[in-house]
C-alpha positions in Angstrom: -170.6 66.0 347.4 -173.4 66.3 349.9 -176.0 64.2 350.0 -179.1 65.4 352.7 -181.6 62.0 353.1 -185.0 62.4 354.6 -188.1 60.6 354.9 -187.4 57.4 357.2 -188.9 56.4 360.4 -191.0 53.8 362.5 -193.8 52.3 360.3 -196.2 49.2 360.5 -196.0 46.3 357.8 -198.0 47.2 355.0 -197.8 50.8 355.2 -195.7 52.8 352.8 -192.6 55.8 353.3 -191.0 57.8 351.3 -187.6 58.9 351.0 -186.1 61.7 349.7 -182.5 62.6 349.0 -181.0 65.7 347.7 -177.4 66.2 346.3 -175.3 69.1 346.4 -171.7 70.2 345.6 -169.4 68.7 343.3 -172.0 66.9 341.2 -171.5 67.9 338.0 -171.8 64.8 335.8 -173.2 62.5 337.7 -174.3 59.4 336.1 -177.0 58.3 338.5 -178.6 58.1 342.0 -180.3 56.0 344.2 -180.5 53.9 347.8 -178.3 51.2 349.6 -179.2 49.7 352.4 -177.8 47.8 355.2 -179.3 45.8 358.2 -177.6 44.9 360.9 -175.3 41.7 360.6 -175.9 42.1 356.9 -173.7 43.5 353.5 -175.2 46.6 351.8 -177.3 46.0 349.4 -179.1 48.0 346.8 -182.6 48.8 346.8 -183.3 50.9 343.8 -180.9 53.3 341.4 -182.0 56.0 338.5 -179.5 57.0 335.9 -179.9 60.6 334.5 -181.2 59.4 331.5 -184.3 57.6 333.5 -182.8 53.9 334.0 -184.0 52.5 336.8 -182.7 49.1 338.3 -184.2 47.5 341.5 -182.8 45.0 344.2 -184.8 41.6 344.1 -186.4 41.4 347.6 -188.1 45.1 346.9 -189.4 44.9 343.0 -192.9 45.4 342.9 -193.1 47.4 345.9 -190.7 50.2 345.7 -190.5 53.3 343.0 -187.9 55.6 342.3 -188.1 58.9 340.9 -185.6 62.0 339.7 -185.8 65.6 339.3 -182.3 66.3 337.7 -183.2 70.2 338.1 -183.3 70.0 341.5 -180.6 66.9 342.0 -183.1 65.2 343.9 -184.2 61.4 344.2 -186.8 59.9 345.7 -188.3 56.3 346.6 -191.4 55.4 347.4 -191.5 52.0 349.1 -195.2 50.3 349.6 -196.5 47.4 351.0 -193.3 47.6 353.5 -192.4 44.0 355.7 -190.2 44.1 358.7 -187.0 42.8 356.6 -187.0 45.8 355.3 -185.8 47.3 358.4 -182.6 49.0 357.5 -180.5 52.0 357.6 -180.8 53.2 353.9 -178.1 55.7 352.1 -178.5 57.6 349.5 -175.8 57.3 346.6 -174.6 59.4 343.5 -172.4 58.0 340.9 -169.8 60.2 338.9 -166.8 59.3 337.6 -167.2 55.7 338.5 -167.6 56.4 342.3 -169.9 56.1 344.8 -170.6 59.7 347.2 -172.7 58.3 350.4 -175.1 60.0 352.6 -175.2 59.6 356.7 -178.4 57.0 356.0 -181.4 57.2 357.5 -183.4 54.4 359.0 -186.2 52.6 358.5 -187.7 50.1 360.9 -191.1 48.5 360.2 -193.1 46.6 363.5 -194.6 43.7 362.4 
């Protein structure tokens, strides 16, 4: 499994991103996608995740703010994360689930200046 991130960066609080991940490989039957993240000091954590059948689930500290999408043509997922604070500021890593396990990407980070 191969999993390509994009969309992170430098950003001010209260501006928006968008990250994109797309899945390659061994990925047949995969149950669902989605984002981790993890600051420094700190566990992973999830931010959002989108089943195949469109079930989304959000982390806590980003409901309201943050919306993920899926294009199961393409194997692709996306978040869009608004209204962003400076806790947010995190490498975040793309995840596919199939047959109960997790495939990671590298991560990309995010880092908003207050």
């Amino acid at each position: 499994v191969q999993l390509v991130e994009s969309g992170g960066g430098l950003v001010r609080a209260g501006e928006s991103l968008r990250l994109s991940c797309a899945a390659s490989g061994t990925i047949s039957g995969y149950t669902a996608m989605g984002w981790y993240r993890q600051a420094p000091g700190n566990q992973r954590e999830l931010v959002a995740g989108i089943t195949v059948g469109g079930h989304t689930n959000y982390g806590d500290d980003v409901k309201g703010r943050c919306t993920i999408s899926r294009d199961n043509r393409k194997n692709t997922v996306t978040l869009q994360m608004n209204s962003l604070k400076p806790e947010d500021t995190a490498v975040y890593y793309c995840f596919l689930r199939r047959l109960n396990n997790n495939s990671w990407g590298q991560g990309t980070q995010v880092t908003v200046s207050s």
